[in-house]
N, CA and C atoms as a LAMMPS dump frame, in Angstrom:
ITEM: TIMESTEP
0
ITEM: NUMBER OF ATOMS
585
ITEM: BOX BOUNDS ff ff ff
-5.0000000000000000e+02 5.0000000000000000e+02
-5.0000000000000000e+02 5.0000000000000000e+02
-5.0000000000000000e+02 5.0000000000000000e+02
ITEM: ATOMS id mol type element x y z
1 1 1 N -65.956 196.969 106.025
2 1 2 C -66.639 197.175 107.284
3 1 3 C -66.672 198.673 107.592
4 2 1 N -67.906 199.321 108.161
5 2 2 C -68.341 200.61 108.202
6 2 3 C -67.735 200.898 109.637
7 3 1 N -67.244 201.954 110.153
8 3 2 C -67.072 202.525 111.345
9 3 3 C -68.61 201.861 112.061
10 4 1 N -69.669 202.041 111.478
11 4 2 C -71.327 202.38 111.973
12 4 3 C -71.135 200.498 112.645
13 5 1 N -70.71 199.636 111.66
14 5 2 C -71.425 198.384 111.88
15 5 3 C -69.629 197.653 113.513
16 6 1 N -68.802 198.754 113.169
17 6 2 C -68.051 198.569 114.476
18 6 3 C -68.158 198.324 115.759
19 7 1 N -69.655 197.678 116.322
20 7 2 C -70.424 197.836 117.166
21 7 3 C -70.544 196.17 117.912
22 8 1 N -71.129 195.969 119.324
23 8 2 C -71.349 194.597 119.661
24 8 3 C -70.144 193.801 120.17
25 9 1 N -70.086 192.858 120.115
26 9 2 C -68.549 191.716 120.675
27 9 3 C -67.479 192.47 120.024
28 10 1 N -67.265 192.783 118.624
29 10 2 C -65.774 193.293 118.358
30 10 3 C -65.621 194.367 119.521
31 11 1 N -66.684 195.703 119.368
32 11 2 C -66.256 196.619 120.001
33 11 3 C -65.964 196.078 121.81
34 12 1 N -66.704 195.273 121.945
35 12 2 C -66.122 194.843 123.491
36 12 3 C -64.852 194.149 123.671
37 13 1 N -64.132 193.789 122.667
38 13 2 C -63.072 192.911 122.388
39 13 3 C -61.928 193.653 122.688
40 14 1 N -62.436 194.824 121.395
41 14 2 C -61.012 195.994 121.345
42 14 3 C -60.978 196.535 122.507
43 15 1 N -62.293 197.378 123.522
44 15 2 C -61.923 198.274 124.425
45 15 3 C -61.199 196.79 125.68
46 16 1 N -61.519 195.636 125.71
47 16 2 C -61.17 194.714 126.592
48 16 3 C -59.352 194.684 126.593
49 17 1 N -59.004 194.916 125.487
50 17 2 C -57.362 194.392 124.7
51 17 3 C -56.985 195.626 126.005
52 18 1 N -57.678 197.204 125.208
53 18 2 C -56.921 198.46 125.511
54 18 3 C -56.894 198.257 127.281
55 19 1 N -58.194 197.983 127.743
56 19 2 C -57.888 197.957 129.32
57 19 3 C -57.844 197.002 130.051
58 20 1 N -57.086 195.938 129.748
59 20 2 C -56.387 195.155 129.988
60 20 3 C -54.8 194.776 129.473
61 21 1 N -54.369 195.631 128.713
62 21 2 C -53.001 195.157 128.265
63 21 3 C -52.061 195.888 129.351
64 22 1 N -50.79 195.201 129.387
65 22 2 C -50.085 195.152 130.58
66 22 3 C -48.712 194.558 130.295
67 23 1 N -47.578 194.711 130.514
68 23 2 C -46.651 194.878 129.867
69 23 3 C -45.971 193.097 130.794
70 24 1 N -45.051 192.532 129.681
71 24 2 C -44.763 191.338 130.081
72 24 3 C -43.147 191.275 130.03
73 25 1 N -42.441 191.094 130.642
74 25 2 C -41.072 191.252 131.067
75 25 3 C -40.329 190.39 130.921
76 26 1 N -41.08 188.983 131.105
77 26 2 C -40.19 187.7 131.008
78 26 3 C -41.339 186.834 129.846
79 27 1 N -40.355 186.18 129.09
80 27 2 C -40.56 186.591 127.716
81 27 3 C -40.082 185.257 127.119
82 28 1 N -40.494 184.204 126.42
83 28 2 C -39.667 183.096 126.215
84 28 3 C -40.308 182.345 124.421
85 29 1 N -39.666 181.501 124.107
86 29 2 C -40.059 180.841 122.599
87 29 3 C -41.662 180.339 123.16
88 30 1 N -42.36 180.462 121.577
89 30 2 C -41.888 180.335 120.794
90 30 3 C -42.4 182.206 120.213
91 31 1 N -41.524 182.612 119.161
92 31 2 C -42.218 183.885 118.695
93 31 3 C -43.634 183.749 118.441
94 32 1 N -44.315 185.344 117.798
95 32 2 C -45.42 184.588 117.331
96 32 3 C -45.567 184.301 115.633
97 33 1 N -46.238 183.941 115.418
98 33 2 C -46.42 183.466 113.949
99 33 3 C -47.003 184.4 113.054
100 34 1 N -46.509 184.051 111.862
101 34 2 C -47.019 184.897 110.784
102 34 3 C -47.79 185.96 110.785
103 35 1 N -48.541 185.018 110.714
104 35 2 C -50.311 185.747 110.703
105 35 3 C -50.53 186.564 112
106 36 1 N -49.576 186.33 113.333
107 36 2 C -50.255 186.904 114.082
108 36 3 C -49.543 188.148 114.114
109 37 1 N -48.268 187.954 113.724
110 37 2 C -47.45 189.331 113.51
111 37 3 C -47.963 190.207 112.68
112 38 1 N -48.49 189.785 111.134
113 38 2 C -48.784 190.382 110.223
114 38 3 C -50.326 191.171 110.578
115 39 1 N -50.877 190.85 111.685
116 39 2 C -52.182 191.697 112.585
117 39 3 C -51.258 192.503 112.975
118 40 1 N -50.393 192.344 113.971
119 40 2 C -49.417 193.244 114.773
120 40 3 C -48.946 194.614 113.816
121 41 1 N -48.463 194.714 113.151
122 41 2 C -47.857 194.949 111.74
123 41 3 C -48.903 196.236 111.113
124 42 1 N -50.213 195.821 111.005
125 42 2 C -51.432 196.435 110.507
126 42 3 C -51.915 197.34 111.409
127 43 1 N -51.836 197.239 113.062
128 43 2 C -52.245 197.688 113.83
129 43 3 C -50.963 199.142 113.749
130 44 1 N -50.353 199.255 113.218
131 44 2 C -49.109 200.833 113.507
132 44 3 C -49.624 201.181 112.054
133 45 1 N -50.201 201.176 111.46
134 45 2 C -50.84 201.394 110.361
135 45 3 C -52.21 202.859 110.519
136 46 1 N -52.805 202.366 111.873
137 46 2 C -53.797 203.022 112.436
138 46 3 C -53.68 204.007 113.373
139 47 1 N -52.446 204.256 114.125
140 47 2 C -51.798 205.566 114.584
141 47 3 C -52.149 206.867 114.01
142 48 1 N -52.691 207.944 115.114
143 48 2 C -52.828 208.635 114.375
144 48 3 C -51.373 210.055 114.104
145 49 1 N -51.71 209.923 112.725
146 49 2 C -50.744 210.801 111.727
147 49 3 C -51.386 211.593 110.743
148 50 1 N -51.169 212.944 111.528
149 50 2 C -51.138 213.83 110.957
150 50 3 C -50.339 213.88 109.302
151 51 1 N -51.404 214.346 108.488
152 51 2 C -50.816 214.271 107.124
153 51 3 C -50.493 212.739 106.466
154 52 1 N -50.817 211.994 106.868
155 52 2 C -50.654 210.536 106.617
156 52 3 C -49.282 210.107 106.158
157 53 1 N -48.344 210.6 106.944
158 53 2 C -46.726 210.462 106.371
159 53 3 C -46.358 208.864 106.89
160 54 1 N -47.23 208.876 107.927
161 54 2 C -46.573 207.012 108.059
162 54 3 C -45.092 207.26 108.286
163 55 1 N -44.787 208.471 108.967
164 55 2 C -43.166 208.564 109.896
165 55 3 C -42.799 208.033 110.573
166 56 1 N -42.698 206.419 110.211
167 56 2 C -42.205 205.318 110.875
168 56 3 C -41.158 204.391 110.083
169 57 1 N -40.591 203.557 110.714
170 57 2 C -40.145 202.106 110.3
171 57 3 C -39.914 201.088 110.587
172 58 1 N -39.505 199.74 110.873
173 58 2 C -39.564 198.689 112.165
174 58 3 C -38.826 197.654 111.557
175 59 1 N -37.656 197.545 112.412
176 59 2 C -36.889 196.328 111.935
177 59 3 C -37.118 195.134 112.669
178 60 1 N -37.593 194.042 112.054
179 60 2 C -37.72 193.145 112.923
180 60 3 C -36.329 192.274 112.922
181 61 1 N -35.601 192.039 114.31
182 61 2 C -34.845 191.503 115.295
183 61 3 C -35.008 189.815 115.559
184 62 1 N -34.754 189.096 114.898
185 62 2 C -35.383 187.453 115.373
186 62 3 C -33.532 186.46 115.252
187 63 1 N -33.841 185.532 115.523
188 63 2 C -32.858 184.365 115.309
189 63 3 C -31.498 184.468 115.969
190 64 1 N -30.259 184.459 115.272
191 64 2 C -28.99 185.054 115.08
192 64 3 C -28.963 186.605 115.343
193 65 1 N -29.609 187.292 114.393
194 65 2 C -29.86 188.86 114.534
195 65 3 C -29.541 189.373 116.069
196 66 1 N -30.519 188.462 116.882
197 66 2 C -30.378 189.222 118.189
198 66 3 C -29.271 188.791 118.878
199 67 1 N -28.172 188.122 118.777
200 67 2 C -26.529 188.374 119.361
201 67 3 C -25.936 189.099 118.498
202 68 1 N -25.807 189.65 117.138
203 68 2 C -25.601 190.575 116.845
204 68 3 C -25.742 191.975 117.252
205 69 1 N -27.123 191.869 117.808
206 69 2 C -27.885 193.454 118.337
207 69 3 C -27.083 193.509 119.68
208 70 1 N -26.959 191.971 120.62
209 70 2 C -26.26 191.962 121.968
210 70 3 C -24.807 192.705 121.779
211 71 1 N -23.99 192.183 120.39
212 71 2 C -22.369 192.96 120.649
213 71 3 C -22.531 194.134 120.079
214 72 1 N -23.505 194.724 119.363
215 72 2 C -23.496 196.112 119.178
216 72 3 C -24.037 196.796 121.025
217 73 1 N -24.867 196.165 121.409
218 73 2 C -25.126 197.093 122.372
219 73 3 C -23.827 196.894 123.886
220 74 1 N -22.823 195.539 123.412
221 74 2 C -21.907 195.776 124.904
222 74 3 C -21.081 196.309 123.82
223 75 1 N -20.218 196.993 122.599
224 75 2 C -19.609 197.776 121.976
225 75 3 C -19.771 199.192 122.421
226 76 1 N -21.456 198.993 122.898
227 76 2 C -21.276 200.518 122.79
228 76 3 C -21.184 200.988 123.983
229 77 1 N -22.091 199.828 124.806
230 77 2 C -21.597 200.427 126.4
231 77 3 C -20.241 200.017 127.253
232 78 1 N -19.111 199.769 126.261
233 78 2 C -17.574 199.669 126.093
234 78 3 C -16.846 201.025 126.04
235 79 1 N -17.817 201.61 124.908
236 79 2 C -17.472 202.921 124.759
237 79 3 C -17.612 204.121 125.503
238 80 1 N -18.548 203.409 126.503
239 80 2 C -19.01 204.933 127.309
240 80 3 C -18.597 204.076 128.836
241 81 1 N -17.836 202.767 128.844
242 81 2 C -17.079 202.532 130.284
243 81 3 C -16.537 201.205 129.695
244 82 1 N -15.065 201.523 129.575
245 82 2 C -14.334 200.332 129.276
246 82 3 C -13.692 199.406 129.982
247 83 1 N -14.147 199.855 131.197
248 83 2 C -13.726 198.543 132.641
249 83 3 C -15.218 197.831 132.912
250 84 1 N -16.374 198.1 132.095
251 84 2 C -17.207 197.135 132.558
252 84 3 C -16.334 195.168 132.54
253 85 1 N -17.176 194.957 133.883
254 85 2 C -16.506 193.955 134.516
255 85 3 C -17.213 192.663 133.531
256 86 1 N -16.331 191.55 133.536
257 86 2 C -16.68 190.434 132.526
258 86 3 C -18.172 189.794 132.693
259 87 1 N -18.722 189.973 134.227
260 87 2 C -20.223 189.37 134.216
261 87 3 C -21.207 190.347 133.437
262 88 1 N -21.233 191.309 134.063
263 88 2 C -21.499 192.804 133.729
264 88 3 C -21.933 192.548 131.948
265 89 1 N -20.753 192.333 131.238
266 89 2 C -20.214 192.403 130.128
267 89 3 C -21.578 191.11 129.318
268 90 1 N -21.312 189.999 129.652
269 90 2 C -22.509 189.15 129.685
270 90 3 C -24.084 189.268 129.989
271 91 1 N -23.793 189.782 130.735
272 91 2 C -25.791 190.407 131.098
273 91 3 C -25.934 191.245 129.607
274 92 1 N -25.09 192.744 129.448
275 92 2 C -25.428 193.568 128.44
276 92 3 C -25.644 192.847 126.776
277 93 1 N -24.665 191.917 126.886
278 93 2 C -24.77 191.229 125.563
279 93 3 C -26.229 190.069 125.024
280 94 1 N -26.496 189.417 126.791
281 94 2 C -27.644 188.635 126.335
282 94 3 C -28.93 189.388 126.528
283 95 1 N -28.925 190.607 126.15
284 95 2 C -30.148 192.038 126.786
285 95 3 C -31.174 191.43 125.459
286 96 1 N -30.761 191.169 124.232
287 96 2 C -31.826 191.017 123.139
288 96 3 C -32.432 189.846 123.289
289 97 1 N -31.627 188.681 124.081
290 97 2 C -32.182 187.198 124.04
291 97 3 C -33.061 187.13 125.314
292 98 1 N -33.518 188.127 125.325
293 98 2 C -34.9 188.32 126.548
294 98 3 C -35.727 187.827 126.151
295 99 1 N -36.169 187.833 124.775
296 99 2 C -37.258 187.829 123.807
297 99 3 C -36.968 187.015 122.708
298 100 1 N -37.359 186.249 122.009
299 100 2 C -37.408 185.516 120.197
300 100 3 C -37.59 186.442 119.361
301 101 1 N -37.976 187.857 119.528
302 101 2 C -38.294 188.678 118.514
303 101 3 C -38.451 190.084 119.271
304 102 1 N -37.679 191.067 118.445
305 102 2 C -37.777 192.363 118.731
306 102 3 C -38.441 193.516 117.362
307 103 1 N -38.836 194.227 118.092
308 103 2 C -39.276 195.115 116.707
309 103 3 C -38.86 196.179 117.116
310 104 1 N -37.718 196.892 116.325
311 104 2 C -36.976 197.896 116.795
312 104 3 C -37.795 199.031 115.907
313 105 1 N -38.743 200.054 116.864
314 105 2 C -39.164 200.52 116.325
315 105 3 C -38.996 202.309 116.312
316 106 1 N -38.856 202.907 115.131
317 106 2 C -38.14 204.394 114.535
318 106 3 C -38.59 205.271 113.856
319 107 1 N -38.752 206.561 114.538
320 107 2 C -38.954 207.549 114.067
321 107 3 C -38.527 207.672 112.675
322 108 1 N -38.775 208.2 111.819
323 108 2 C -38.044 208.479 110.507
324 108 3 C -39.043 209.696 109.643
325 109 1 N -38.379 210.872 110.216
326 109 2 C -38.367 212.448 109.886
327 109 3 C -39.249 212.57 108.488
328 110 1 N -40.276 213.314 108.003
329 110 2 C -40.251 212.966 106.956
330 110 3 C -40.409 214.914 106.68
331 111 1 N -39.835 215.067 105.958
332 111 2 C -39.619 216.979 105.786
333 111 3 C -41.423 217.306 104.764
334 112 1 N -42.152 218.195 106.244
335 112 2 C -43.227 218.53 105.74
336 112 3 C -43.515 219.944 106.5
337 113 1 N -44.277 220.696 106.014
338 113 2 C -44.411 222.57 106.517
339 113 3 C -44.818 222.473 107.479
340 114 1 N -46.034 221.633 107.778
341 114 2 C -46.979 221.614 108.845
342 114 3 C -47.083 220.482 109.862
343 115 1 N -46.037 219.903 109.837
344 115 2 C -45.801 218.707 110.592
345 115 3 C -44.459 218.535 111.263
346 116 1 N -44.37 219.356 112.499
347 116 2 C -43.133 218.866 112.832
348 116 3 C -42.644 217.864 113.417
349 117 1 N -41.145 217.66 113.515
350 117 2 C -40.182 216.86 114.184
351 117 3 C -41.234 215.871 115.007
352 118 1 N -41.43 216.395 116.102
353 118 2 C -41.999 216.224 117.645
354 118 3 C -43.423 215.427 117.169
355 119 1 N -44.341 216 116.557
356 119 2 C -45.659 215.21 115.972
357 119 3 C -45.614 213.813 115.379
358 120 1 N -43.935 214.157 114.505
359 120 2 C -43.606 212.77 113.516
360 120 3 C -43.226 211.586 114.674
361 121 1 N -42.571 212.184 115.925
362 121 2 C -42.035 210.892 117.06
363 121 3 C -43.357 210.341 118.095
364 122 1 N -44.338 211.162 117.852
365 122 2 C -45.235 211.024 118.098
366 122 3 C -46.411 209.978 117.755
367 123 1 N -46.368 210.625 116.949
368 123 2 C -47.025 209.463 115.928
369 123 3 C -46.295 208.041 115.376
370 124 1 N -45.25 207.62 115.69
371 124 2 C -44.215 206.893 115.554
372 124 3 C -44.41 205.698 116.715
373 125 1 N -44.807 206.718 118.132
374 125 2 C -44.903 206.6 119.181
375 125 3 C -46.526 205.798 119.462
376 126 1 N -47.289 206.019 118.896
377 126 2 C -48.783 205.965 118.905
378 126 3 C -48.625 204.703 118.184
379 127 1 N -47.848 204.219 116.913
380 127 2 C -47.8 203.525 115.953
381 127 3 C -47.245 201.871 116.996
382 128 1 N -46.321 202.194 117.987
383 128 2 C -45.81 201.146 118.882
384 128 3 C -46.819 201.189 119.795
385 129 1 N -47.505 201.64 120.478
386 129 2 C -48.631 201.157 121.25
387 129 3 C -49.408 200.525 120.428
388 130 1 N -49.785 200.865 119.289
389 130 2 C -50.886 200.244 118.404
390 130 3 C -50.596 198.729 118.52
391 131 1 N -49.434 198.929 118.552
392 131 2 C -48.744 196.968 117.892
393 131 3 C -48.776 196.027 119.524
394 132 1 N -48.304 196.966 120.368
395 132 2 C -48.47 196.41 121.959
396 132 3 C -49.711 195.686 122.218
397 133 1 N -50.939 196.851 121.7
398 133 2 C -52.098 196.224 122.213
399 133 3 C -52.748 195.188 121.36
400 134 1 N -52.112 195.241 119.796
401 134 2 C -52.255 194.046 119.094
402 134 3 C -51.761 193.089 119.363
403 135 1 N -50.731 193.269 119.923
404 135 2 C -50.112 191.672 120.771
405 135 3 C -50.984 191.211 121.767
406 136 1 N -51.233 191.825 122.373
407 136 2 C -52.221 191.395 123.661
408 136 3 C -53.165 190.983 123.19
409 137 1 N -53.887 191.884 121.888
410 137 2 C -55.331 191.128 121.821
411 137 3 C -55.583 189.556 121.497
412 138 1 N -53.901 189.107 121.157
413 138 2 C -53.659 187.844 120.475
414 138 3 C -52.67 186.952 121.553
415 139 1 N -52.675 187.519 122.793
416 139 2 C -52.118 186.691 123.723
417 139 3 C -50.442 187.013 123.629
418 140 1 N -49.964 187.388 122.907
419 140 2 C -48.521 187.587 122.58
420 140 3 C -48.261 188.307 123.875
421 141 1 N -47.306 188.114 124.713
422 141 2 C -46.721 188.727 125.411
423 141 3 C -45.216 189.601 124.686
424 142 1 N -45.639 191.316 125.191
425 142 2 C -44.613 192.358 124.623
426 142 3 C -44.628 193.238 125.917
427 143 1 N -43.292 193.543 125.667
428 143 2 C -42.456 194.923 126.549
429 143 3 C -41.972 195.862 125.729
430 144 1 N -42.191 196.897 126.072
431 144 2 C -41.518 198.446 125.433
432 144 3 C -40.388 198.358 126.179
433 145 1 N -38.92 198.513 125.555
434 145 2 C -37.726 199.003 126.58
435 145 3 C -37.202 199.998 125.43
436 146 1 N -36.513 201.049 126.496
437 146 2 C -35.74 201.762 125.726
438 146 3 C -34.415 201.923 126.117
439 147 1 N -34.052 202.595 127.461
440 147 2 C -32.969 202.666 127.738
441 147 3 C -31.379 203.331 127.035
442 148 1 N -30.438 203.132 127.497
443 148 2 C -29.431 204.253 127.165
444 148 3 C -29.275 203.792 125.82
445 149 1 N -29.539 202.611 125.186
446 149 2 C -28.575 201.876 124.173
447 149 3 C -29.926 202.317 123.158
448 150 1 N -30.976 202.901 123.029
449 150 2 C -31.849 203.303 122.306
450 150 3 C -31.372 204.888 122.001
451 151 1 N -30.941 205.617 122.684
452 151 2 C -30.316 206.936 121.81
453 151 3 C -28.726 206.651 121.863
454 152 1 N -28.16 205.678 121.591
455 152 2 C -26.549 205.558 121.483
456 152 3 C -26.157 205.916 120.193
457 153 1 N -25.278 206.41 119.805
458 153 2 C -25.174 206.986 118.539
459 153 3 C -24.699 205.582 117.904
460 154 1 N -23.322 205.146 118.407
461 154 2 C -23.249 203.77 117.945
462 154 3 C -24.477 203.001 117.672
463 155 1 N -25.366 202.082 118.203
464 155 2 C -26.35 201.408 117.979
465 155 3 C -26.948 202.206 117.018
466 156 1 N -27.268 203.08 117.02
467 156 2 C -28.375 203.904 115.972
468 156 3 C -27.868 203.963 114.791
469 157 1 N -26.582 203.982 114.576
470 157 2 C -25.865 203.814 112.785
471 157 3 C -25.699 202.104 113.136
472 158 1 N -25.337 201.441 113.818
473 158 2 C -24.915 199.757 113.561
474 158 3 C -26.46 199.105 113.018
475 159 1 N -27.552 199.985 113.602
476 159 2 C -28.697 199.923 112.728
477 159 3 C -29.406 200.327 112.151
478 160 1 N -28.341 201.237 111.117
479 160 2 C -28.288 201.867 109.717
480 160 3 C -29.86 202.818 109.891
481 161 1 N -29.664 203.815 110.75
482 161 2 C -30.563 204.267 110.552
483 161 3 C -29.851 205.746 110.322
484 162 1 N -30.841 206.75 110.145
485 162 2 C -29.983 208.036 109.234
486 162 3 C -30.161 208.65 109.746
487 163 1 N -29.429 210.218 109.876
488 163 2 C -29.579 211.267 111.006
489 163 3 C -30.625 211.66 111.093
490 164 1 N -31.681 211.847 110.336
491 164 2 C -33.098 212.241 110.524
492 164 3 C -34.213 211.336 111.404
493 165 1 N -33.447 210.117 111.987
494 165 2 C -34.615 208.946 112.391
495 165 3 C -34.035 209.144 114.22
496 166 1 N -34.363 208.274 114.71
497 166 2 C -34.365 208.165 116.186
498 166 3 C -35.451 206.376 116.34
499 167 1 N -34.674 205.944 117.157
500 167 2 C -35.636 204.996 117.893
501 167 3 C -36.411 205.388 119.147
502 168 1 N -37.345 204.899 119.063
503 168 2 C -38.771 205.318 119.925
504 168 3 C -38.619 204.158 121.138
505 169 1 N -38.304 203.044 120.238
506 169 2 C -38.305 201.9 121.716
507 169 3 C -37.858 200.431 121.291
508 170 1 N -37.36 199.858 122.176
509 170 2 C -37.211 198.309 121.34
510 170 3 C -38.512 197.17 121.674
511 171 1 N -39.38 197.145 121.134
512 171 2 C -40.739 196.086 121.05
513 171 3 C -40.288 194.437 121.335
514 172 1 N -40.22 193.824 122.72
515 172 2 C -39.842 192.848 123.029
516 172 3 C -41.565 191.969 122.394
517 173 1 N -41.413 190.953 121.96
518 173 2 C -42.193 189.923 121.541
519 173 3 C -41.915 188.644 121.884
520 174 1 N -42.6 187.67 122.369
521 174 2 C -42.665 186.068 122.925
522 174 3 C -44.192 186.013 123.365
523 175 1 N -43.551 184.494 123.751
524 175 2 C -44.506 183.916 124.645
525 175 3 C -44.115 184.372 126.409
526 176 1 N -45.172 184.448 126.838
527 176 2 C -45.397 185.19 128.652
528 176 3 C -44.764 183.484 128.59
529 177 1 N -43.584 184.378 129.945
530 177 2 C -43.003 183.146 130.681
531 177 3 C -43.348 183.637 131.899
532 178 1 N -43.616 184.318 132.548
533 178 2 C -43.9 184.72 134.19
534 178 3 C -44.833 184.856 134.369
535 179 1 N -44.842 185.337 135.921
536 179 2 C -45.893 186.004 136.41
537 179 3 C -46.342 187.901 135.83
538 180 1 N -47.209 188.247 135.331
539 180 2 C -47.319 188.891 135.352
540 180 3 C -47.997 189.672 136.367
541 181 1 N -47.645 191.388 136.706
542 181 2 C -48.396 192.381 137.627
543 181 3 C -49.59 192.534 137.722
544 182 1 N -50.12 192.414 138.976
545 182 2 C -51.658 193.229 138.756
546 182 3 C -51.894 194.28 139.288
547 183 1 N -52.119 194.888 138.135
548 183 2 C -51.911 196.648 138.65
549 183 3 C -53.481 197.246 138.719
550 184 1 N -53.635 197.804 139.611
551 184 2 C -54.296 198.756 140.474
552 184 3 C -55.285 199.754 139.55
553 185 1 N -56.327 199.79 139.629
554 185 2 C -57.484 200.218 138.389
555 185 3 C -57.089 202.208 139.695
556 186 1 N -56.366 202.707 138.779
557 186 2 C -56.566 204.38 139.027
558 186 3 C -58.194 204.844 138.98
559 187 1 N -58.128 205.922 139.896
560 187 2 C -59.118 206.425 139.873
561 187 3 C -59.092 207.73 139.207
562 188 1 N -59.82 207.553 137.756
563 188 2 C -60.114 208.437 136.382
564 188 3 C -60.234 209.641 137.148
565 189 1 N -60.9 209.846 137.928
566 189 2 C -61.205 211.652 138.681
567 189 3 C -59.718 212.388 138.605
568 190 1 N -59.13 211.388 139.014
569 190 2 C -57.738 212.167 139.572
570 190 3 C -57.125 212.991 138.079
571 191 1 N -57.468 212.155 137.305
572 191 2 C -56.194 212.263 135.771
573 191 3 C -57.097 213.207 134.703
574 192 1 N -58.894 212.807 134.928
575 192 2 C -59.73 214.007 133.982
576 192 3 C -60.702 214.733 134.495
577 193 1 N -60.681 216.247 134.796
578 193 2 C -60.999 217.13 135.342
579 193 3 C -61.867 217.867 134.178
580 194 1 N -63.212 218.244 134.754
581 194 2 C -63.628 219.723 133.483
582 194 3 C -62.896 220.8 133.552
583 195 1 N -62.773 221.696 132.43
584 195 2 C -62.265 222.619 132.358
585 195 3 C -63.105 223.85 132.343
């Protein structure tokens, strides 16, 4: 398929996904399936990256995995307050079972002359919206969270990632269990000005 013939219902489809996607918070079974992930998946593919380094990586988070991810993340916020109180202690641990599926998604440095650091998290960054709005275009309800337990040094080696990487965000995936927001169409004047 030609950029040229990109035209008609698809193109009304895609710009429909981009201005309409909207972030979903409450989050429940069943994940999504294969095929619809493996769209998801393709869509951080199309980020744009400079030098085509593809300075990314994405662990996907499902089953068992995510009470694992729960005692790494109350381990670590143990470590930085060790009187958190026993309820307290429970909320932090069931933080991954928000969702059936997470896509923990990471910077990963790739050493080039003309491409720095900052461009590579960038584009890393561009690569997780890509997948957001591929969820949406397929009904999948997703949340971006990041929070303290996304630059914890603990969490960041318990998921073997290497001093050169960083996580960008944790990619919540389900089915929409709530209500979602209806947010307020901005007025474009304000945000693009001629120069």
């Amino acid at each position: 398929m030609t950029v040229r013939s990109l035209t008609g219902s698809f193109a009304m489809k895609a710009l429909d996904a981009l201005h309409s996607r909207i972030s979903a918070p409450r989050l429940s079974e069943p994940a999504p399936d294969q095929s619809t992930l493996d769209n998801i998946y393709k869509a951080a593919f199309r980020a744009a990256d400079h030098g085509l380094l593809r300075p990314w990586r994405f662990l996907v988070i499902r089953g068992d995995s995510r009470n694992q991810l729960g005692e790494l993340f109350l381990k670590a916020s143990l470590e930085q307050d060790p009187e958190i109180p026993d309820e307290k202690q429970a909320s932090i641990r069931n933080k991954p079972l928000r969702a059936p599926l997470i896509l923990v998604s990471i910077s990963s440095l790739k050493e080039h002359p003309k491409v720095p650091q900052f461009e590579q998290d960038l584009s890393a960054a561009a690569a997780s919206q890509n997948m957001l709005v591929a969820a949406h275009a397929q009904g999948v309800g997703a949340m971006w969270r990041t929070g303290s337990m996304a630059y914890h040094p603990l969490v960041m080696k318990g998921l073997g990632l290497t001093e050169s990487e960083k996580i960008i965000g944790f990619l919540y995936l389900g089915t929409i269990a709530g209500p979602l927001k209806t947010l307020s169409e901005p007025n474009i004047d304000d945000y693009f000005k001629e120069w």
